[in-house]
Biopython code that builds the backbone (N, CA, C, O; Angstrom):
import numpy as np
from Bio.PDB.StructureBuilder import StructureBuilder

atoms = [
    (1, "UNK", "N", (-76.012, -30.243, -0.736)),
    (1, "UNK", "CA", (-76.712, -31.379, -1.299)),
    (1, "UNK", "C", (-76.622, -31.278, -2.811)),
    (1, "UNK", "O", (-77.089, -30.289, -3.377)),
    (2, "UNK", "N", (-76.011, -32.313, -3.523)),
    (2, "UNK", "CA", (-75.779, -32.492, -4.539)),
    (2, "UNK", "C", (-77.075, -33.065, -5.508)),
    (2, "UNK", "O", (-77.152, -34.292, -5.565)),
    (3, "UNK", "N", (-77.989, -32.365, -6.192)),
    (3, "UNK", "CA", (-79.201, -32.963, -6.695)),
    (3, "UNK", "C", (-78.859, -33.567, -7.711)),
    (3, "UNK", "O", (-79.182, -34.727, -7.963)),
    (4, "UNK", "N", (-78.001, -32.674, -8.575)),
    (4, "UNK", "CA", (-77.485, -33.646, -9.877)),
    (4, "UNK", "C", (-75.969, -32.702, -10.279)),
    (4, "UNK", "O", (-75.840, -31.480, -10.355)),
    (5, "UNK", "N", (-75.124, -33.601, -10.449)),
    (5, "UNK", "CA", (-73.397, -32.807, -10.468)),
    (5, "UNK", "C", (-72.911, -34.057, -11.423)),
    (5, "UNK", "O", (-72.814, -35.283, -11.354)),
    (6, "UNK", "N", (-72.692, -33.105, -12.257)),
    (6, "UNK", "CA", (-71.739, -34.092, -13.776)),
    (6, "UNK", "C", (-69.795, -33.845, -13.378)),
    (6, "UNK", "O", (-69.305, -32.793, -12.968)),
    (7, "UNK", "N", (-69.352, -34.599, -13.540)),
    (7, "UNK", "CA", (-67.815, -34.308, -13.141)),
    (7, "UNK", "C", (-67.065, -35.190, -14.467)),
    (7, "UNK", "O", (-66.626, -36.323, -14.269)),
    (8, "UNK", "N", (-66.997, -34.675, -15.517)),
    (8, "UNK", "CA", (-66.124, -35.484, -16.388)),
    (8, "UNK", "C", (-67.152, -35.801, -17.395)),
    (8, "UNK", "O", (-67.055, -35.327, -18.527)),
    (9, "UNK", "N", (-68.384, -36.771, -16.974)),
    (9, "UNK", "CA", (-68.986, -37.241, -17.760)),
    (9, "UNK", "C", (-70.376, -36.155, -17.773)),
    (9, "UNK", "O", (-70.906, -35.423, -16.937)),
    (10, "UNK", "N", (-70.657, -36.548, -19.395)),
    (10, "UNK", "CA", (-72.490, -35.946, -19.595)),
    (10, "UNK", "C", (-73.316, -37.318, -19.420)),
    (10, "UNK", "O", (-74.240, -37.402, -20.229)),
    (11, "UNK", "N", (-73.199, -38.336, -18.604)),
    (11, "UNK", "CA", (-73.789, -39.574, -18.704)),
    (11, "UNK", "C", (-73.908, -40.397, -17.065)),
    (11, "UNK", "O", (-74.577, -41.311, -16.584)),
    (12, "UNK", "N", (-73.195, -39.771, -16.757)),
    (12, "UNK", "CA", (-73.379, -40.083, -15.092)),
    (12, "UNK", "C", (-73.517, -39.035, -14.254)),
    (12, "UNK", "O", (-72.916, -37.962, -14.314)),
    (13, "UNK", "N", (-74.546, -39.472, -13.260)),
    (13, "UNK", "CA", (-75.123, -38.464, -12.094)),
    (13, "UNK", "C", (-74.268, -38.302, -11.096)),
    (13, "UNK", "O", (-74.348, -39.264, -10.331)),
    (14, "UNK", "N", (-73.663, -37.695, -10.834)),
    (14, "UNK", "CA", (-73.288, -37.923, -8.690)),
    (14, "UNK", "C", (-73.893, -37.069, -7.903)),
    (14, "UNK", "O", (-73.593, -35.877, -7.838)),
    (15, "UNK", "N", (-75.107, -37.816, -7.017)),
    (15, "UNK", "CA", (-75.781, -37.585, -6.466)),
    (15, "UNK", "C", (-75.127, -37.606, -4.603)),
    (15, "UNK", "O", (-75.165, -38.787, -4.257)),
    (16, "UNK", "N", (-74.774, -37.022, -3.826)),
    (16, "UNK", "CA", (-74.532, -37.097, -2.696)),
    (16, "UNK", "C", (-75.166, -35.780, -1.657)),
    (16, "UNK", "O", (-76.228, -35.197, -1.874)),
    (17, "UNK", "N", (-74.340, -35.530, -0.641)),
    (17, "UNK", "CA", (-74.077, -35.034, 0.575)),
    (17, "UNK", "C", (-72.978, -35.204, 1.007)),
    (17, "UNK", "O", (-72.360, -36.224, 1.310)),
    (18, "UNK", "N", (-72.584, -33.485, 1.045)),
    (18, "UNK", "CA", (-71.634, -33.046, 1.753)),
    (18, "UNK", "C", (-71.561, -32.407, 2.855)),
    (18, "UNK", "O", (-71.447, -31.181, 2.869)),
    (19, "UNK", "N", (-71.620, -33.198, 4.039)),
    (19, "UNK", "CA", (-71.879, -32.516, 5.601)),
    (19, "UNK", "C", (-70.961, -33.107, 6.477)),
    (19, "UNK", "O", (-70.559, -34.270, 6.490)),
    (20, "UNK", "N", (-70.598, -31.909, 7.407)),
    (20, "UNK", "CA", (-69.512, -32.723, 8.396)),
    (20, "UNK", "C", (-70.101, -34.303, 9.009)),
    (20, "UNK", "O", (-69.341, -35.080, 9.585)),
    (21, "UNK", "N", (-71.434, -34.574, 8.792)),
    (21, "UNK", "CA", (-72.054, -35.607, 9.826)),
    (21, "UNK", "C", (-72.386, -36.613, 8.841)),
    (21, "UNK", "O", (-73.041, -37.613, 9.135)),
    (22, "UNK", "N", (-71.879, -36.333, 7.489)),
    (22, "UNK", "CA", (-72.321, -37.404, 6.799)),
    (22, "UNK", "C", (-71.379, -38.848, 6.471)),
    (22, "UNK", "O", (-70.166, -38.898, 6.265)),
    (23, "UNK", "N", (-72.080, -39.655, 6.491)),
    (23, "UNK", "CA", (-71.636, -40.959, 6.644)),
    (23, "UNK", "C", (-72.647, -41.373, 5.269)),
    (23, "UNK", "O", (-73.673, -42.044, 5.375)),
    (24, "UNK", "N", (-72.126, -40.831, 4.012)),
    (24, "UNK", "CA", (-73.385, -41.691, 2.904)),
    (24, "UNK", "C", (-71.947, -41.885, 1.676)),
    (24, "UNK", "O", (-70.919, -41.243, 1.890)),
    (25, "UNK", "N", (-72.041, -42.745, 0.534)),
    (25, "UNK", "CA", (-71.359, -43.121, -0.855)),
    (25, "UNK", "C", (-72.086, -42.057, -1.716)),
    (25, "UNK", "O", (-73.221, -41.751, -1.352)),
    (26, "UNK", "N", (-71.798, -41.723, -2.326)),
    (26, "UNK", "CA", (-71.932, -40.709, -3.697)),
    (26, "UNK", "C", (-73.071, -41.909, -4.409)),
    (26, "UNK", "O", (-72.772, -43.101, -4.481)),
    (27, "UNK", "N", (-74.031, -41.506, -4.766)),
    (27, "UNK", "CA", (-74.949, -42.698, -5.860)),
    (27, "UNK", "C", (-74.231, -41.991, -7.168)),
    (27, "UNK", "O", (-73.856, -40.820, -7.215)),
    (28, "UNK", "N", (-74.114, -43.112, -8.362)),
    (28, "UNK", "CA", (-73.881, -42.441, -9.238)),
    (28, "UNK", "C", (-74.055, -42.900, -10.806)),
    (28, "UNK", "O", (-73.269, -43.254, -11.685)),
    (29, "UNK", "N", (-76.158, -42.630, -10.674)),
    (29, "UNK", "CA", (-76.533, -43.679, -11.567)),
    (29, "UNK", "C", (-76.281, -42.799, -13.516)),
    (29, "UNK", "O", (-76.045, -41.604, -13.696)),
    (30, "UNK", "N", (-76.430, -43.829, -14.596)),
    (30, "UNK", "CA", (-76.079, -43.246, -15.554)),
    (30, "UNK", "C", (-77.937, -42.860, -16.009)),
    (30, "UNK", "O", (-79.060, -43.297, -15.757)),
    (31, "UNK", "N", (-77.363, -41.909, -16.709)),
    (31, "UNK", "CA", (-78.593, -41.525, -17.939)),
    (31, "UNK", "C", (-78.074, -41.010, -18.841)),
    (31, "UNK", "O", (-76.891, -40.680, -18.922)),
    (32, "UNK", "N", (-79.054, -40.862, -19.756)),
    (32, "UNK", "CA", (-78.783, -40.510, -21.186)),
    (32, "UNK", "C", (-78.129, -39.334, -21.031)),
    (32, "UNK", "O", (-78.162, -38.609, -20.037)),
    (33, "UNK", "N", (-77.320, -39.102, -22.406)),
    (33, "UNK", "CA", (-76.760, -37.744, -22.339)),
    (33, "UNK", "C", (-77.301, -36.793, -22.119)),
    (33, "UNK", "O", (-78.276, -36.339, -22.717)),
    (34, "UNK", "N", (-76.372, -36.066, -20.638)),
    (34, "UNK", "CA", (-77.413, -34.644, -20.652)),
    (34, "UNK", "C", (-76.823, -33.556, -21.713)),
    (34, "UNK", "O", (-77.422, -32.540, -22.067)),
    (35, "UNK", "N", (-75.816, -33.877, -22.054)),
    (35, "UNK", "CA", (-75.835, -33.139, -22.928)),
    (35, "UNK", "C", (-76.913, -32.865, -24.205)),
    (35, "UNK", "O", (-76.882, -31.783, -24.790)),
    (36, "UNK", "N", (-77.614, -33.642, -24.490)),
    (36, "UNK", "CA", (-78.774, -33.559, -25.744)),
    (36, "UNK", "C", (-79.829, -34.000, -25.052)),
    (36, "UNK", "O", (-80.893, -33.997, -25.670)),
    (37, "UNK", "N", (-79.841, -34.423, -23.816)),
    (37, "UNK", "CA", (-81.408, -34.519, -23.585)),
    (37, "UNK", "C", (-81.794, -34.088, -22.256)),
    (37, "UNK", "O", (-80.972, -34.215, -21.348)),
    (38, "UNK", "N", (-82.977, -33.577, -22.016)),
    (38, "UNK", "CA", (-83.175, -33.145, -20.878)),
    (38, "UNK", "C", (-83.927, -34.306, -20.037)),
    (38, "UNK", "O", (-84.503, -35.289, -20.501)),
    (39, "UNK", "N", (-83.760, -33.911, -18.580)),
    (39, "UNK", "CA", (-84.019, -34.631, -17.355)),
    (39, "UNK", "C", (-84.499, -33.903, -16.320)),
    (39, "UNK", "O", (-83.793, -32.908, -16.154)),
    (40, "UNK", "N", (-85.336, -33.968, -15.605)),
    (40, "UNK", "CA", (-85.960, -34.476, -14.257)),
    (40, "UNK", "C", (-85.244, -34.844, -13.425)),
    (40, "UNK", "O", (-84.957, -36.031, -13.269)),
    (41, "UNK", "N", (-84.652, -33.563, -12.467)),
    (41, "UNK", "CA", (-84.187, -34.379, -11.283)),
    (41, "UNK", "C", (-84.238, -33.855, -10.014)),
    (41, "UNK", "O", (-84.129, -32.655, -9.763)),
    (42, "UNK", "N", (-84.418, -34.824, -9.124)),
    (42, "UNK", "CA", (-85.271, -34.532, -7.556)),
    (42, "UNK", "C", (-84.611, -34.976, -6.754)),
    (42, "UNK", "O", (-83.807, -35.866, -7.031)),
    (43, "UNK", "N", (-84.736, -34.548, -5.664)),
    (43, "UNK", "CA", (-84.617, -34.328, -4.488)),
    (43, "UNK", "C", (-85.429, -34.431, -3.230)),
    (43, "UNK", "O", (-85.565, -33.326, -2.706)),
    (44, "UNK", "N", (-86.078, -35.525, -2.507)),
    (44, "UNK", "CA", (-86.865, -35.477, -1.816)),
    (44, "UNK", "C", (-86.414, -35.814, -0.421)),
    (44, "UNK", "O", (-86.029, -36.944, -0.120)),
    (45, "UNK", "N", (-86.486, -34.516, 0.670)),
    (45, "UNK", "CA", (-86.047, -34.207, 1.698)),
    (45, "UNK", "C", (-86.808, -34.603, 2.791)),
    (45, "UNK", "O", (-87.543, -33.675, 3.128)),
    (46, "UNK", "N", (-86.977, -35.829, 3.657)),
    (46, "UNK", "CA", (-88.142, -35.771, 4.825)),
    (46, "UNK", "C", (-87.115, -36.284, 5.996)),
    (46, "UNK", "O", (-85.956, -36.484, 5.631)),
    (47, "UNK", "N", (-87.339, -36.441, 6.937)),
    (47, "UNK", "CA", (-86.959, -36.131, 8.358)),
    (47, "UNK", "C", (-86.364, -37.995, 8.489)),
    (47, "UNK", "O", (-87.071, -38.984, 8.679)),
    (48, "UNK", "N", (-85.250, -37.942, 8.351)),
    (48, "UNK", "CA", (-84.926, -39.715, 8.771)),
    (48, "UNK", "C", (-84.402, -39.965, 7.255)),
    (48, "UNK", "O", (-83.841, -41.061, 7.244)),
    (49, "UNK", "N", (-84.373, -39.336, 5.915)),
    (49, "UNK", "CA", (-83.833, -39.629, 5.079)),
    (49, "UNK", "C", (-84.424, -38.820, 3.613)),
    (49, "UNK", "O", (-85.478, -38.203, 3.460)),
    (50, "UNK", "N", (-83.455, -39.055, 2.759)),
    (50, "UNK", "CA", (-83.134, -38.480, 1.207)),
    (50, "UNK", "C", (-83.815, -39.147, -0.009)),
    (50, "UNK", "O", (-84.105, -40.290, 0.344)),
    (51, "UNK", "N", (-84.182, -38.942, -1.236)),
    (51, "UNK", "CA", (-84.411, -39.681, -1.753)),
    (51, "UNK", "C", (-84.071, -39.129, -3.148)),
    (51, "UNK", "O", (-84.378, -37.949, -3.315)),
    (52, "UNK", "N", (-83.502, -39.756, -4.160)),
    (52, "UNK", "CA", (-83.075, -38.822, -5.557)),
    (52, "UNK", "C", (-83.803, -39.679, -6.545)),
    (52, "UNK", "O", (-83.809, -40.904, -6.672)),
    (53, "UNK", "N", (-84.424, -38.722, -7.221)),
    (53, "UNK", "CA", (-84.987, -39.704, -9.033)),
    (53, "UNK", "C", (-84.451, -38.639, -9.132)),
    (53, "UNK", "O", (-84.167, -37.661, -8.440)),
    (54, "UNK", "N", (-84.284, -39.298, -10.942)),
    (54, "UNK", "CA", (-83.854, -39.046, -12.112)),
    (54, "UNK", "C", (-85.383, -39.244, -12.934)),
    (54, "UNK", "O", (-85.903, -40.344, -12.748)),
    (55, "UNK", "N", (-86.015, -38.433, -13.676)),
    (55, "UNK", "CA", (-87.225, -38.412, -14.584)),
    (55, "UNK", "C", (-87.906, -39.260, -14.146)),
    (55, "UNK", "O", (-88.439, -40.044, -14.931)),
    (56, "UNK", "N", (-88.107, -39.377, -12.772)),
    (56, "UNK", "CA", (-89.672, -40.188, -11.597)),
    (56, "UNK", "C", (-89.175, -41.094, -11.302)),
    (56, "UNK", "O", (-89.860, -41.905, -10.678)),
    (57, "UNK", "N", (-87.428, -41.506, -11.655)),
    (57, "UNK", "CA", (-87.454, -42.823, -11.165)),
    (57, "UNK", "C", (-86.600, -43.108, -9.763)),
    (57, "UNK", "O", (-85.450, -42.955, -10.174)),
    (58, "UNK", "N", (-86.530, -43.315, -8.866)),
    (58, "UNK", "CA", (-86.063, -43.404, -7.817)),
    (58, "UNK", "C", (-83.816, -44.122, -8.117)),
    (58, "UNK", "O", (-83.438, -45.203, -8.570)),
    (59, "UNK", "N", (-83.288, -43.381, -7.805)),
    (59, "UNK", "CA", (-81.893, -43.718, -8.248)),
    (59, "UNK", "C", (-81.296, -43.773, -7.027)),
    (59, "UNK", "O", (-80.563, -44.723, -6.752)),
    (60, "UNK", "N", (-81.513, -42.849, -6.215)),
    (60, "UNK", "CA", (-80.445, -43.148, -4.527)),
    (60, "UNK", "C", (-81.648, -42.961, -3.659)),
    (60, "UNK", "O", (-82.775, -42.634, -4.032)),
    (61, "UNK", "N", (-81.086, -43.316, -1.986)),
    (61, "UNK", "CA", (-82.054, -43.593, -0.695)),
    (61, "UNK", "C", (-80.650, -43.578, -0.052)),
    (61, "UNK", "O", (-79.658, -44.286, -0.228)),
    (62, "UNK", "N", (-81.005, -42.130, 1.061)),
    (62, "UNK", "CA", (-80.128, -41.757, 2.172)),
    (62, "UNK", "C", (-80.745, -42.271, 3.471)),
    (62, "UNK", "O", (-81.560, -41.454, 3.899)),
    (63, "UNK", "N", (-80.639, -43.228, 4.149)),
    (63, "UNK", "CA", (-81.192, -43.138, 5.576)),
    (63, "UNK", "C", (-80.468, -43.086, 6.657)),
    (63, "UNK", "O", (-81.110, -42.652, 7.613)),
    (64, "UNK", "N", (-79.166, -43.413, 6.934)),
    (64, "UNK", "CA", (-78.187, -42.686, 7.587)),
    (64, "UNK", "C", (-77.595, -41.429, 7.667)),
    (64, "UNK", "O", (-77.371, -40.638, 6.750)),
    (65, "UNK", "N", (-77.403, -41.342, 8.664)),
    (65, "UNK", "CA", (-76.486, -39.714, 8.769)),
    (65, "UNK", "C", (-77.130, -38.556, 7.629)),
    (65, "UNK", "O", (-76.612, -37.862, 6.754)),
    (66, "UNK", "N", (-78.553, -38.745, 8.141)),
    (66, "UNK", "CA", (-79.361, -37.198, 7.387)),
    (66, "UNK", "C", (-79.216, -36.330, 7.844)),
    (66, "UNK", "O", (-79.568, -36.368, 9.023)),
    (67, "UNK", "N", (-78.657, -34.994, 7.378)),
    (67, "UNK", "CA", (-78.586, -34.009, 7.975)),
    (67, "UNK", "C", (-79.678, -33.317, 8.451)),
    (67, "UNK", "O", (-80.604, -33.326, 7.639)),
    (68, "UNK", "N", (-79.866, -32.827, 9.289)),
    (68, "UNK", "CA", (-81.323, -32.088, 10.083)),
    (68, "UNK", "C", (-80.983, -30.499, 10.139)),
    (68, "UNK", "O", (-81.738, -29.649, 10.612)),
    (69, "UNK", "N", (-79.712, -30.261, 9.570)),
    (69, "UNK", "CA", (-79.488, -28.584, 9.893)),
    (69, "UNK", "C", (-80.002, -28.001, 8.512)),
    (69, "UNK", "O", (-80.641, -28.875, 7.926)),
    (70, "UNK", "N", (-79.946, -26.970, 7.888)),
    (70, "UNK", "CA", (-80.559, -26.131, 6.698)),
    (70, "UNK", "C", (-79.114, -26.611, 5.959)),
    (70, "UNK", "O", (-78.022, -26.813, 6.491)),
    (71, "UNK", "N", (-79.515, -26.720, 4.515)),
    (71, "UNK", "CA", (-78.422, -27.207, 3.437)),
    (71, "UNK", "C", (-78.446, -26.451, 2.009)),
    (71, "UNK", "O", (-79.525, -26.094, 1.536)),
    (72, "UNK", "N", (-77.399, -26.252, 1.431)),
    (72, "UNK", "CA", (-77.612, -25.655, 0.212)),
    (72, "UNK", "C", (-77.926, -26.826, -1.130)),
    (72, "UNK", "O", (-77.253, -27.789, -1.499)),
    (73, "UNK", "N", (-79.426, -26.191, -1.724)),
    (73, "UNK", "CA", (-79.325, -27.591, -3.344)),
    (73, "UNK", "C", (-78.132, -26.903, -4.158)),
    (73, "UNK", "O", (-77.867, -25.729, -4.416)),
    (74, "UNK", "N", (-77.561, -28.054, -4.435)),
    (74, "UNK", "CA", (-76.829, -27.321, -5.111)),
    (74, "UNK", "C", (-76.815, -28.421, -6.938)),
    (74, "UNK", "O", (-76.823, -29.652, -6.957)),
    (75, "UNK", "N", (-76.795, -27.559, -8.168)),
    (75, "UNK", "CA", (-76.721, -28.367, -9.353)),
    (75, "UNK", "C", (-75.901, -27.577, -9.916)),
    (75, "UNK", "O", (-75.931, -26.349, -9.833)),
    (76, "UNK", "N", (-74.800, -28.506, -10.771)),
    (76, "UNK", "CA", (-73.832, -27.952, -11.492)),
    (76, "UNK", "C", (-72.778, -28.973, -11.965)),
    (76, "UNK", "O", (-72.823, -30.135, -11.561)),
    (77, "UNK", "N", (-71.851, -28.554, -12.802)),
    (77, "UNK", "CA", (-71.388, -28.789, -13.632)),
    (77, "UNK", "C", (-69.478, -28.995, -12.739)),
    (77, "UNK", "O", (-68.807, -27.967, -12.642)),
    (78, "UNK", "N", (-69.073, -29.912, -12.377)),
    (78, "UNK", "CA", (-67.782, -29.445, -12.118)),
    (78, "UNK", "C", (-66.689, -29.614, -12.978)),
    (78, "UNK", "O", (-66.687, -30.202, -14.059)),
    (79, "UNK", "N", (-65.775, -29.061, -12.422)),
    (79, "UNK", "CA", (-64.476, -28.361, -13.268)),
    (79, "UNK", "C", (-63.151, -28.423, -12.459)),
    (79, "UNK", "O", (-62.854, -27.362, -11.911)),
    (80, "UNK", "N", (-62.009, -29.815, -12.222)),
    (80, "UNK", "CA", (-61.284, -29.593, -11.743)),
    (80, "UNK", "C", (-60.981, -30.045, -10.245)),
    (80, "UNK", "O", (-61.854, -30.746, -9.734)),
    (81, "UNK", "N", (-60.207, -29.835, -9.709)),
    (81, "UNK", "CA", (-60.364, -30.769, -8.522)),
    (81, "UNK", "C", (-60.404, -31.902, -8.353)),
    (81, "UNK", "O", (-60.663, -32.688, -9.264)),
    (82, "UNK", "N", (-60.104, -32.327, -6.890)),
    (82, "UNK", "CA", (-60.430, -33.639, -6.335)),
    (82, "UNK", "C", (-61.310, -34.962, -7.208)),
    (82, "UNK", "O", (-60.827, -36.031, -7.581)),
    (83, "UNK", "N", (-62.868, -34.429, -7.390)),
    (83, "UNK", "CA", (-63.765, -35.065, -8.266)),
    (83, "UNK", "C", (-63.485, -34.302, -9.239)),
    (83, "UNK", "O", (-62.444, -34.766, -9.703)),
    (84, "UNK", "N", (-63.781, -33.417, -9.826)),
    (84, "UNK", "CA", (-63.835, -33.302, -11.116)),
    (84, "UNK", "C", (-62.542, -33.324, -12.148)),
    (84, "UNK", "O", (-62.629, -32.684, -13.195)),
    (85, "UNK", "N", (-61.495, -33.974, -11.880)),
    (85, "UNK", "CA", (-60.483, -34.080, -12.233)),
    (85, "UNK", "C", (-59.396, -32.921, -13.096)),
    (85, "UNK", "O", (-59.308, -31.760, -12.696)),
    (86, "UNK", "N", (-58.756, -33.328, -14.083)),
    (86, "UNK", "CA", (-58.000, -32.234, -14.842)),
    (86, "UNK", "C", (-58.670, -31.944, -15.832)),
    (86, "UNK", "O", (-59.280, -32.828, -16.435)),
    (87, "UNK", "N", (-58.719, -30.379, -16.305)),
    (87, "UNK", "CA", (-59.331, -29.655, -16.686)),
    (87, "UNK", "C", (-59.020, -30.044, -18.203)),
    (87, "UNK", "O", (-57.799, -30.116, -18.347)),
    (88, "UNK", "N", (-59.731, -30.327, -19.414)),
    (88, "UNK", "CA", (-59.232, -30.390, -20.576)),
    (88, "UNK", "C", (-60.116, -29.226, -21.803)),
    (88, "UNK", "O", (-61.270, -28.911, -22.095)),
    (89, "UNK", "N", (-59.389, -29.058, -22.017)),
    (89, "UNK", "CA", (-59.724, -27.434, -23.142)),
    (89, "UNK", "C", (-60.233, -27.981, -23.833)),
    (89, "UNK", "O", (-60.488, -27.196, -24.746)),
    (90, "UNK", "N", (-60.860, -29.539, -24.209)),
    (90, "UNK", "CA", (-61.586, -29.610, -25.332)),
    (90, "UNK", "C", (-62.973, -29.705, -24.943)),
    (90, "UNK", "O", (-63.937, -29.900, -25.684)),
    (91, "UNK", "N", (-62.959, -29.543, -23.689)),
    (91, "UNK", "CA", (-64.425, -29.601, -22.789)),
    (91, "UNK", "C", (-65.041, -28.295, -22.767)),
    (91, "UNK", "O", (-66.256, -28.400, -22.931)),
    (92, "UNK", "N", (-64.650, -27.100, -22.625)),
    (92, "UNK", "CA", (-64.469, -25.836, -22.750)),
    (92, "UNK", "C", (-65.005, -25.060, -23.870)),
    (92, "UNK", "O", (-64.351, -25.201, -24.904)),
    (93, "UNK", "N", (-66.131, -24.190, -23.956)),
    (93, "UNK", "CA", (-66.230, -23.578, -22.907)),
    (93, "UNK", "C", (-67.789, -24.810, -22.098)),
    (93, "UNK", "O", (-68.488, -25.372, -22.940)),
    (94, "UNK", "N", (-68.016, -24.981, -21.082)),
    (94, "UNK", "CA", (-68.921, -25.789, -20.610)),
    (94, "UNK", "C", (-70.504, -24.782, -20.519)),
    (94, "UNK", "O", (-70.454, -23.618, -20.121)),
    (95, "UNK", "N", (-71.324, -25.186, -20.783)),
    (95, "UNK", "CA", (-72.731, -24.864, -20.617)),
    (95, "UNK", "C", (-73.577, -25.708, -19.821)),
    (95, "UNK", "O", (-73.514, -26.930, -19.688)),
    (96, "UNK", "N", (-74.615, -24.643, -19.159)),
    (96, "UNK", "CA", (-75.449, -25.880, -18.844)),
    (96, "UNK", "C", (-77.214, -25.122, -18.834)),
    (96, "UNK", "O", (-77.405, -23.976, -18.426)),
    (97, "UNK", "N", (-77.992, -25.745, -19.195)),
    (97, "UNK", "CA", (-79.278, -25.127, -19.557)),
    (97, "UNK", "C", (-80.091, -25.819, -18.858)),
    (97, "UNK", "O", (-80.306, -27.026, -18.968)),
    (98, "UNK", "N", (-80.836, -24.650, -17.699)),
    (98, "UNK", "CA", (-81.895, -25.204, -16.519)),
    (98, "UNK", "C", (-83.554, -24.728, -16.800)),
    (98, "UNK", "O", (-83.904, -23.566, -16.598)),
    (99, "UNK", "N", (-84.311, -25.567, -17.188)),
    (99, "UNK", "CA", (-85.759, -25.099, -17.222)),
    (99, "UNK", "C", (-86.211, -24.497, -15.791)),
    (99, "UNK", "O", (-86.779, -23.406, -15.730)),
    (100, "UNK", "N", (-86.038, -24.969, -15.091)),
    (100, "UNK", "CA", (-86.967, -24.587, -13.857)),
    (100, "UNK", "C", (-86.000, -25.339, -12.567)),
    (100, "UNK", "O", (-85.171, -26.244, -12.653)),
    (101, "UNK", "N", (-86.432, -24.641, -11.489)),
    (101, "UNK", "CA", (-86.079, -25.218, -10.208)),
    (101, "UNK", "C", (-87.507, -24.895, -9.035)),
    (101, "UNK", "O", (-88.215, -23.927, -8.761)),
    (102, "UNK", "N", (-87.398, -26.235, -8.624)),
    (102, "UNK", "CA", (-88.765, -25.797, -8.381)),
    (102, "UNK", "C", (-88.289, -26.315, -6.000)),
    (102, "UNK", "O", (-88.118, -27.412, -5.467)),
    (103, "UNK", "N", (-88.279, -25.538, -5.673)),
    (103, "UNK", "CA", (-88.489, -25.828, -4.477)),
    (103, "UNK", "C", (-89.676, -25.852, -3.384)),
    (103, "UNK", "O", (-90.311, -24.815, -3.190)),
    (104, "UNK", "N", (-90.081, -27.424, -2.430)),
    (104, "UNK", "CA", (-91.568, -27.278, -1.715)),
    (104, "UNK", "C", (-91.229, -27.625, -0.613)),
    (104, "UNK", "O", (-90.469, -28.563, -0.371)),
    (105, "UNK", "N", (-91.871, -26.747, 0.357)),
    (105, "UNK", "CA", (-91.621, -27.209, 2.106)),
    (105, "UNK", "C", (-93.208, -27.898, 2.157)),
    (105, "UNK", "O", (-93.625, -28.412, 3.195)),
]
sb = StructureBuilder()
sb.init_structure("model")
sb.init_model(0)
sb.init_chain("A")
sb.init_seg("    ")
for serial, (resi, resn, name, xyz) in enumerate(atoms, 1):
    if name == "N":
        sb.init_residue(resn, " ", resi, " ")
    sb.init_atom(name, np.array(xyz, "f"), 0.0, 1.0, " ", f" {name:<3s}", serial, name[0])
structure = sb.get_structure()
């Protein structure tokens, strides 16, 4: 589960799920640069569907094909690949600075 994944840009979110059973589009709303500003971002997991804000505000809604098995959060920065395209050295070296992660059952 993708809570918040930058691929190219510091200005757009891609928010998804990656599960063999998933049937969902990548949301992939913009915010301010994360590079200079910090954000708030969630993940809200209940039984029948997903829900993602960005700093309280509601940005994606999963209600199909929710996964019900255990999932990894995952936040980060990609580099390369499929989505994250070709690698450019002027991007380099990449950082990324996390206040807190806060997980609630």
């Amino acid at each position: 589960m993708d809570v918040s994944e930058f691929k190219g840009s510091t200005t757009v979110d891609w928010q998804n799920v990656i599960s063999g059973n998933s049937d969902f589009r990548t949301c992939k709303p913009t915010v301010s640069n994360a590079n200079t500003n910090w954000h708030v971002y969630q993940l809200v997991r209940k039984p029948g569907s997903l829900v993602w804000k960005v700093d309280g505000v509601t940005t994606c809604t999963q209600t199909k094909a929710v996964p019900t098995t255990p999932m990894f959060m995952i936040i980060n920065t990609a580099l390369g690949g499929r989505g994250g395209g070709t690698i450019k050295s002027s991007t380099l070296p990449q950082t990324m600075l996390v206040d807190y992660v806060r997980l609630t059952q």
